[in-house]
Structures are given as C-alpha cells and as structure tokens.
Backbone as CSV, one residue per row, in Angstrom:
resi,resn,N_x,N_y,N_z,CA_x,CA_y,CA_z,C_x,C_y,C_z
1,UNK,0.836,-1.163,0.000,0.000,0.000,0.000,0.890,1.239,0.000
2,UNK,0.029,1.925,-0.859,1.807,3.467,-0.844,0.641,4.632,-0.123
3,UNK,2.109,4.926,0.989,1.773,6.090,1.806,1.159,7.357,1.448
4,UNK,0.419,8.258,1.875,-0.474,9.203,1.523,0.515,10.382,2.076
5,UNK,1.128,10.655,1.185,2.291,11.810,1.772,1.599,13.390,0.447
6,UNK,1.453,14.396,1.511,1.265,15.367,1.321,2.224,16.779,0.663
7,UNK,1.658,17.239,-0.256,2.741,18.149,-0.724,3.754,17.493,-1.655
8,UNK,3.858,16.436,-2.249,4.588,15.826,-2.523,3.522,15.095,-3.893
9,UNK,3.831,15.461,-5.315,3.001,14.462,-6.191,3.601,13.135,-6.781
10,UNK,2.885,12.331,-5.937,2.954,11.019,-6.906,1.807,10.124,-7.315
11,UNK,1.184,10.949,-7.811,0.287,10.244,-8.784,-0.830,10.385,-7.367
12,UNK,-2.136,9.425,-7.930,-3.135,9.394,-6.657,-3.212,8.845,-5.438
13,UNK,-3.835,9.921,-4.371,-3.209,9.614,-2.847,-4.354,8.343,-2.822
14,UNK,-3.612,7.440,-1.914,-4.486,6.273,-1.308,-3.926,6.193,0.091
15,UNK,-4.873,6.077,0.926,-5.025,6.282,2.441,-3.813,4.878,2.833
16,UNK,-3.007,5.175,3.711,-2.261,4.466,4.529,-2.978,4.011,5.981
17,UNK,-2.662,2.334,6.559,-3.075,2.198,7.501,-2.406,2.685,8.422
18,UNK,-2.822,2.906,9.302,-2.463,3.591,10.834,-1.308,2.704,11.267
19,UNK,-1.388,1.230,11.255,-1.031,-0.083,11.508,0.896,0.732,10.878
20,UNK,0.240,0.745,9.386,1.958,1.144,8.731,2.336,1.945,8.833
21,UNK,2.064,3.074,9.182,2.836,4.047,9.939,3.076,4.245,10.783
22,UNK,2.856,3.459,11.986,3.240,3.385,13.101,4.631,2.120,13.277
23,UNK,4.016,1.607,12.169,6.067,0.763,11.842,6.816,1.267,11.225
24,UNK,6.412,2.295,10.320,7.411,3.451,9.922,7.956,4.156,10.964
25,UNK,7.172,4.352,12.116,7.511,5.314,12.962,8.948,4.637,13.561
26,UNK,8.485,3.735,14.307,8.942,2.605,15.131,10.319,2.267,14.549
27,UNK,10.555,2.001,12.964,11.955,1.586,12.798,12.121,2.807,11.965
28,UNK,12.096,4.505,12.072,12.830,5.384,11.943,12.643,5.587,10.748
29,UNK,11.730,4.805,9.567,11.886,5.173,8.510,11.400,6.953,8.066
30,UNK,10.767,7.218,9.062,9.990,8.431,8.599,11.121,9.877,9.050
31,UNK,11.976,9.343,9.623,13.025,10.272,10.155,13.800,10.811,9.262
32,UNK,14.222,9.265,8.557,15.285,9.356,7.395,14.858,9.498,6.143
33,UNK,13.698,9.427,5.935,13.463,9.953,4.790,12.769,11.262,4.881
34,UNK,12.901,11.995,5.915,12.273,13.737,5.863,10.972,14.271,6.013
35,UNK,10.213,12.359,6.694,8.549,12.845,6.439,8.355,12.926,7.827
36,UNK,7.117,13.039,8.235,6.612,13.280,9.888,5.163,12.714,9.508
37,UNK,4.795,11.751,11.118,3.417,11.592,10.622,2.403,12.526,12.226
38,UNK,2.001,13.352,11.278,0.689,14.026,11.734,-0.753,13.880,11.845
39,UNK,-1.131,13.810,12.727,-2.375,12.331,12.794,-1.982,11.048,12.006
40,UNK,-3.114,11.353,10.961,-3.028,10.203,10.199,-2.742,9.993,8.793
41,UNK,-1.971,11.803,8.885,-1.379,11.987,7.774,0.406,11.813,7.161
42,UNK,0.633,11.901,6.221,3.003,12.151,6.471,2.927,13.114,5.914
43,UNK,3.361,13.895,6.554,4.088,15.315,6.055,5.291,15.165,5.121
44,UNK,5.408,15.384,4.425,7.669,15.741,4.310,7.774,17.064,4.610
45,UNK,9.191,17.281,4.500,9.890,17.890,5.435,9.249,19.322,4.338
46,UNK,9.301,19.531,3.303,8.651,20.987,2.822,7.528,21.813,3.466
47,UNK,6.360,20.877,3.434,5.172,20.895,4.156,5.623,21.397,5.687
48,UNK,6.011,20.552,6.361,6.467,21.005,7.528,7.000,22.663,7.629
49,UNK,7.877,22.600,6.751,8.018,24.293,6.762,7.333,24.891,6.431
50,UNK,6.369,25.225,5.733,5.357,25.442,5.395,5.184,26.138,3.815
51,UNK,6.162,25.366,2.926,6.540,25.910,1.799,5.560,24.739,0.835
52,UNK,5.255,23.648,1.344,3.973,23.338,0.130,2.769,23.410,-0.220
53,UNK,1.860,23.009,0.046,0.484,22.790,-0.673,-0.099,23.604,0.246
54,UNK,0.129,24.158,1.615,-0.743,24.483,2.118,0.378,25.841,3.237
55,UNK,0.815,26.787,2.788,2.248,27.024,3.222,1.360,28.126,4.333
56,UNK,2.536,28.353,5.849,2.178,29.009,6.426,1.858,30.421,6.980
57,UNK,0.381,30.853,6.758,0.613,32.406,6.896,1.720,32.961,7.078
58,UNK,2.266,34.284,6.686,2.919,35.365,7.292,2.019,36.489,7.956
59,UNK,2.064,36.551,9.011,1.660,38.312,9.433,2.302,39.349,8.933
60,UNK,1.389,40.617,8.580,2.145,41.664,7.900,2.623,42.234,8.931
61,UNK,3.462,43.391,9.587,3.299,44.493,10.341,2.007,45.298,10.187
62,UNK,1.394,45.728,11.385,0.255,46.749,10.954,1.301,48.256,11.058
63,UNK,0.809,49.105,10.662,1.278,50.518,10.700,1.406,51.059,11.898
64,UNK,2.578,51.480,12.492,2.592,51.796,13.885,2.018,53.087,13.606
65,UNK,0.997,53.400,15.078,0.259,55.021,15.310,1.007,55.683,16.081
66,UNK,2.179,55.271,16.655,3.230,55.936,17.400,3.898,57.094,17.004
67,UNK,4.204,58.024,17.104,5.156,58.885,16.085,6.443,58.585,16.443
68,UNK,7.304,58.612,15.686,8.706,58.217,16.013,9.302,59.264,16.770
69,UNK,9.942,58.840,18.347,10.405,60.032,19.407,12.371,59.908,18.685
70,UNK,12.858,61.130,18.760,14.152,60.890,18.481,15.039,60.215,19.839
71,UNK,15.965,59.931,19.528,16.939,59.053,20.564,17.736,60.041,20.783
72,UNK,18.690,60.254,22.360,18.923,61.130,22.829,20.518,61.136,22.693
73,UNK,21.405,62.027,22.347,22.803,61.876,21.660,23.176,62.517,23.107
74,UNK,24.376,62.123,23.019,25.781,63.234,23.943,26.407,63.522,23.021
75,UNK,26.503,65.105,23.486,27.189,65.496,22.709,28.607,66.650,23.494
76,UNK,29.519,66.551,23.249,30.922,67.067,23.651,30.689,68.474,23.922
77,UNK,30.747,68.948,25.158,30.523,70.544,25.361,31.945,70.433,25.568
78,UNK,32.235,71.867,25.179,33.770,72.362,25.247,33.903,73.203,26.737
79,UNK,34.705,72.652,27.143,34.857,72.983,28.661,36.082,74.043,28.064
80,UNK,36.348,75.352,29.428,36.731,76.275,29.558,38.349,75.939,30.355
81,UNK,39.518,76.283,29.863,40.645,76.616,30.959,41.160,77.769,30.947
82,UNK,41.368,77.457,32.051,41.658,79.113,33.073,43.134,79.270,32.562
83,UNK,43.119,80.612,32.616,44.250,81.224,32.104,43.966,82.545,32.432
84,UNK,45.335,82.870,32.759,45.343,84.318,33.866,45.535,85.397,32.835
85,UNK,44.514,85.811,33.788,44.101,87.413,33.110,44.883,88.510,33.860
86,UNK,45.361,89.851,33.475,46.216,90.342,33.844,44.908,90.874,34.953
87,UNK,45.344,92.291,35.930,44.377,92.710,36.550,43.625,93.991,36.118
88,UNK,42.705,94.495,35.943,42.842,95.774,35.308,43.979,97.199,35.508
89,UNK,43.798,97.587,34.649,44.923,98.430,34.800,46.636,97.851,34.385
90,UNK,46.702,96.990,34.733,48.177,95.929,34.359,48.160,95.671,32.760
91,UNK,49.247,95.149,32.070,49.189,94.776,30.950,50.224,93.490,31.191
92,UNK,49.962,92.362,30.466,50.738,91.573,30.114,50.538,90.243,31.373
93,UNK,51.551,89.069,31.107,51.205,88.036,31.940,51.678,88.308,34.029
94,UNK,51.100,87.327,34.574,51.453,87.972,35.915,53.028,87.269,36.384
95,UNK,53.984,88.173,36.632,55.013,88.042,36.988,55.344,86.694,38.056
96,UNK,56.337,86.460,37.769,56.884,85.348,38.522,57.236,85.380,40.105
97,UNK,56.464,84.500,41.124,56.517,84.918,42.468,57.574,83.521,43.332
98,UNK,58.512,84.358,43.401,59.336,82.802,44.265,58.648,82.745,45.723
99,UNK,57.568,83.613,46.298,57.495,83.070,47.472,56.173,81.923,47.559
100,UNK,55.847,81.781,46.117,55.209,80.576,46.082,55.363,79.241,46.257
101,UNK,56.406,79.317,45.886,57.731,78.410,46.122,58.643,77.757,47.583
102,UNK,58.310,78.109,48.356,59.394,78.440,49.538,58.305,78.053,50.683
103,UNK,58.807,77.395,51.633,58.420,76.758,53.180,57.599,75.557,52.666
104,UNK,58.056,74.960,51.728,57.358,72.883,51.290,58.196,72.745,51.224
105,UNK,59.134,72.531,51.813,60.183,71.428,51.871,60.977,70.972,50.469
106,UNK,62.023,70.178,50.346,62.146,69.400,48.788,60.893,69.082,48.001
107,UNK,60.041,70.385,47.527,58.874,69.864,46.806,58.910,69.692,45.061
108,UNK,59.850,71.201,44.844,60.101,71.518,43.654,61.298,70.931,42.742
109,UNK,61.244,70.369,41.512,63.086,70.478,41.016,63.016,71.290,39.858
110,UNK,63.795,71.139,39.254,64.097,72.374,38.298,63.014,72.100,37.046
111,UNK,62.390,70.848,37.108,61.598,70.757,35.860,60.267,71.556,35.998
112,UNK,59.878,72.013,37.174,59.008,72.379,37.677,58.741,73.777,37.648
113,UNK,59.747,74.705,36.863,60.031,76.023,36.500,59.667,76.364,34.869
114,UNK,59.159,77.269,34.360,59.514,77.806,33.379,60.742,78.236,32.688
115,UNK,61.671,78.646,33.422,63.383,79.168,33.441,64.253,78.738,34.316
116,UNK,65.457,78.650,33.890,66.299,78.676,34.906,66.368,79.831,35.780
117,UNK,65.842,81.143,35.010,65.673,82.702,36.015,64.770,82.442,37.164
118,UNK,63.577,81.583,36.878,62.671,81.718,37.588,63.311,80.184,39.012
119,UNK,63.565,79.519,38.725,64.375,78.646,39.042,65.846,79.487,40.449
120,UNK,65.972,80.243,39.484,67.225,81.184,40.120,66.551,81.693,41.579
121,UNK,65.302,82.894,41.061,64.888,83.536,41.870,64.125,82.718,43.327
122,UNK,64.200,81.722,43.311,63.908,80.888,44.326,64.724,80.064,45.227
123,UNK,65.683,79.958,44.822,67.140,79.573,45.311,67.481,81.310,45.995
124,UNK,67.303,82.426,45.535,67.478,83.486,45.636,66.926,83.731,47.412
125,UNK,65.724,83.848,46.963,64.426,83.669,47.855,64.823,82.752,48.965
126,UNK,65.337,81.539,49.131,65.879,80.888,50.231,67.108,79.823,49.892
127,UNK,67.927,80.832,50.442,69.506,80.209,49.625,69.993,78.771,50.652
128,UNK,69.022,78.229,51.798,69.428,77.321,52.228,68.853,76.267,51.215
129,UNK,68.368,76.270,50.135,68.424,75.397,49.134,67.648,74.269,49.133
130,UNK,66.065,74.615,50.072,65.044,72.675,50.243,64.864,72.252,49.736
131,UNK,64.865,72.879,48.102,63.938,72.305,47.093,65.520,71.418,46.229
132,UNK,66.844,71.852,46.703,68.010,70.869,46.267,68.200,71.834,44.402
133,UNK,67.427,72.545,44.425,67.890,72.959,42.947,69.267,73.631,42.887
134,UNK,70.179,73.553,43.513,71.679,73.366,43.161,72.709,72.589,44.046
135,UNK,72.628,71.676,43.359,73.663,70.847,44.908,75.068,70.311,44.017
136,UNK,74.848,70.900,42.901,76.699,70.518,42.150,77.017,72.048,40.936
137,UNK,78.196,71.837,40.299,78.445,72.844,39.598,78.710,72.204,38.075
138,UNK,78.692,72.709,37.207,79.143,72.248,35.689,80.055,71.405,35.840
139,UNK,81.269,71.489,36.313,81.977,70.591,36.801,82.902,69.742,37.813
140,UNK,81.566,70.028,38.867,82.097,69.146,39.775,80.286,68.636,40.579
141,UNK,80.125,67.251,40.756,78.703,66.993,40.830,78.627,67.325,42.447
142,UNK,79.683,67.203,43.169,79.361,67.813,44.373,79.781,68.997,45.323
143,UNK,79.688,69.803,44.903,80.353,71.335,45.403,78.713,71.920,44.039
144,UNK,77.649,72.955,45.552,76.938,73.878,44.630,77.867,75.188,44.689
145,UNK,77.522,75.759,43.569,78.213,76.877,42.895,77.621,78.158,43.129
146,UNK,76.056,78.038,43.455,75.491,79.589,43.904,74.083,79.412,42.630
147,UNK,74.331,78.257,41.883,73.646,78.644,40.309,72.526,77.581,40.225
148,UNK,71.025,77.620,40.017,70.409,77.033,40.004,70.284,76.402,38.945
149,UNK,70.111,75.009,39.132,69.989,74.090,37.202,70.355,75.070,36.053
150,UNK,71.845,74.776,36.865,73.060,75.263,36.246,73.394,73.965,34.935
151,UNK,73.840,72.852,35.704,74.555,71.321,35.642,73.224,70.242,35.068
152,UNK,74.412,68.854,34.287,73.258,67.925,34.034,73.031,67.300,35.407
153,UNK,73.568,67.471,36.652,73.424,67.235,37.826,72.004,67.595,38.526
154,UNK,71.892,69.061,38.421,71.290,69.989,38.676,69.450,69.465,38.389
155,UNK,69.416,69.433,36.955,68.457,69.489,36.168,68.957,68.451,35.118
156,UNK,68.487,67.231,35.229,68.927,66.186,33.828,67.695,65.909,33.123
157,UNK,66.312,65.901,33.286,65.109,66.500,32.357,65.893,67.506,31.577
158,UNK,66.156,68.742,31.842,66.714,69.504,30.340,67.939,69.189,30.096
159,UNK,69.079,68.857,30.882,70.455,68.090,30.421,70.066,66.970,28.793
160,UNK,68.971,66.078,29.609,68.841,65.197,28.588,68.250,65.768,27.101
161,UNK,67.627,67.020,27.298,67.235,67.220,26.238,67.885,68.505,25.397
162,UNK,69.289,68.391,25.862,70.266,69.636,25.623,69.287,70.626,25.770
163,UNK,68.645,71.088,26.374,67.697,72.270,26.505,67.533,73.217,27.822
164,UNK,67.966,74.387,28.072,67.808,74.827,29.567,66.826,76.403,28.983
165,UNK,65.971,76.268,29.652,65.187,77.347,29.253,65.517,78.478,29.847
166,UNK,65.580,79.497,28.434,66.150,81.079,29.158,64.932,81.537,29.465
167,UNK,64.729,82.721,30.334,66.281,83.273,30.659,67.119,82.882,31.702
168,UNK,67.985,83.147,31.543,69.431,82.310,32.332,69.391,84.035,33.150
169,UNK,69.745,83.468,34.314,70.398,84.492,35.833,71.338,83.447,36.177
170,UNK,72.698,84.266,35.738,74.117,83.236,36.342,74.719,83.671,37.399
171,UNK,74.187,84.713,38.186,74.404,85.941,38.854,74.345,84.907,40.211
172,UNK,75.579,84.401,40.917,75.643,83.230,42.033,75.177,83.877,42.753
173,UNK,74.018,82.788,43.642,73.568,83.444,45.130,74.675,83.037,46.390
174,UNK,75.011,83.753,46.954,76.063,83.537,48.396,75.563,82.218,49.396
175,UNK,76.161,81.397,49.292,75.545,79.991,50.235,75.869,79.987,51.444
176,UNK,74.865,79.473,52.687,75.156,79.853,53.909,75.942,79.055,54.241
C-alpha cells in the first residue's frame, strides 16, 4: 500500500493504515526519509516548513500610530581653561613669584620652572636650598656653585634634552 504523503506528487493519494505508519515510525523510517506523521497523515519535510500545498501564513506588520520620538545623543561641550588674566589696569602676563615656592620642603626640582631665572629667583628667595635645585656645579657633581639648574646634575630633564630654558640668571647666590 503506498503512503499518503502530502505536498509531494505522486500520482493518486491512497489512504495508509495507521497499523503502517506506526512501523514506519517505530523503525525510523519516517526520520530518514524527511517525512513526519501528523495524525493520520506524512508530512515531508517541505510541508512542515510550510513551503507546500498548504504554506504558512505570514503576518504583515500593521502601521505603527506611534510617532517616532528621536533618541537622545551626547554630545561634547567644550569645557573652559583658566588662564590668567592680567588685573585691570596691568598689561601683560602675571610676573613670577618665588614666594610661592618656599616653606614645602624638597617639593620643587628644576623641571618644575619655566626658566632657569625663575628657578634662580627661588634659590634666591631661600639660599638654604630645600627644594636641592643646586647641589653641584658644571663641573664638579658635588660642590653647589650659587647657580640654580646650572649642571646635568642639577636638572637632567633639560640636560637630557640639551635644553635649559632662558632666561638664564648666572648671577651666584652667596651659600650659607
């Protein structure tokens, strides 16, 4: 008796017993050959997807009544830096203060200056020397000379970069 398989033409369907498809089931034949039995029908595997004789709805989308809300961006605000303003009446940038400098201990080294002048004037400012910005001379690394990141001793951030920023004050301070 030939099976009543759906979606599939071979010539005219004639009803299968229940009896034989349930021994199809039983020794796997219906596995391996791609069919399924559904009630008391065999699917193959097309049908099943729903691509033959009887294939399965799609739903459309309905039209959303929503209005579309926009999505919310970050966006980069340009932040502000401070930068000194002269005071009224003054012209130009605000002068260099060594007593900003002075009663912290070894806080400062010479990289920590704009100049060796400015550098100078703080060694100037307290010639017992906390901050160590001269403790050798051009040539000798231990004897200071009066001269602030003078030496690659001194200051080896600008040593290393053959670079000592002017203005230069070579003008020795008197050591206690």
């Amino acid at each position: 008796m030939e099976p009543k398989i759906s979606g599939k033409p071979n010539g005219p369907r004639k009803p299968v017993t229940r009896r034989a498809m349930l021994n199809w089931a039983g020794q796997g034949l219906l596995a391996a050959t791609g069919l399924a039995l559904i009630g008391s029908t065999l699917l193959s595997a097309d049908v099943q997807a729903g691509e033959g004789r009887h294939p399965k709805p799609t739903k459309t989308p309905k039209p959303s009544r929503r209005t579309p809300t926009a999505t919310p961006t970050l966006t980069a605000t340009p932040t502000q830096t401070a930068t000194p303003t002269p005071t009224p009446g003054t012209s130009g940038p605000v002068p260099f203060n060594p007593a900003n400098y002075l009663g912290q201990g070894d806080r400062y080294g010479c990289i920590d200056f704009a100049s060796q002048a400015d550098a100078q004037a703080v060694l100037r400012a307290d010639p017992s020397d906390p901050n160590k910005l001269d403790i050798s001379g051009p040539s000798d690394m231990n004897t200071p000379n009066g001269i602030a990141c003078d030496s690659k001793w001194d200051a080896p951030e600008w040593a290393a970069s053959f670079y000592y920023p002017a203005p230069m004050d070579t003008n020795p301070v008197p050591r206690p």
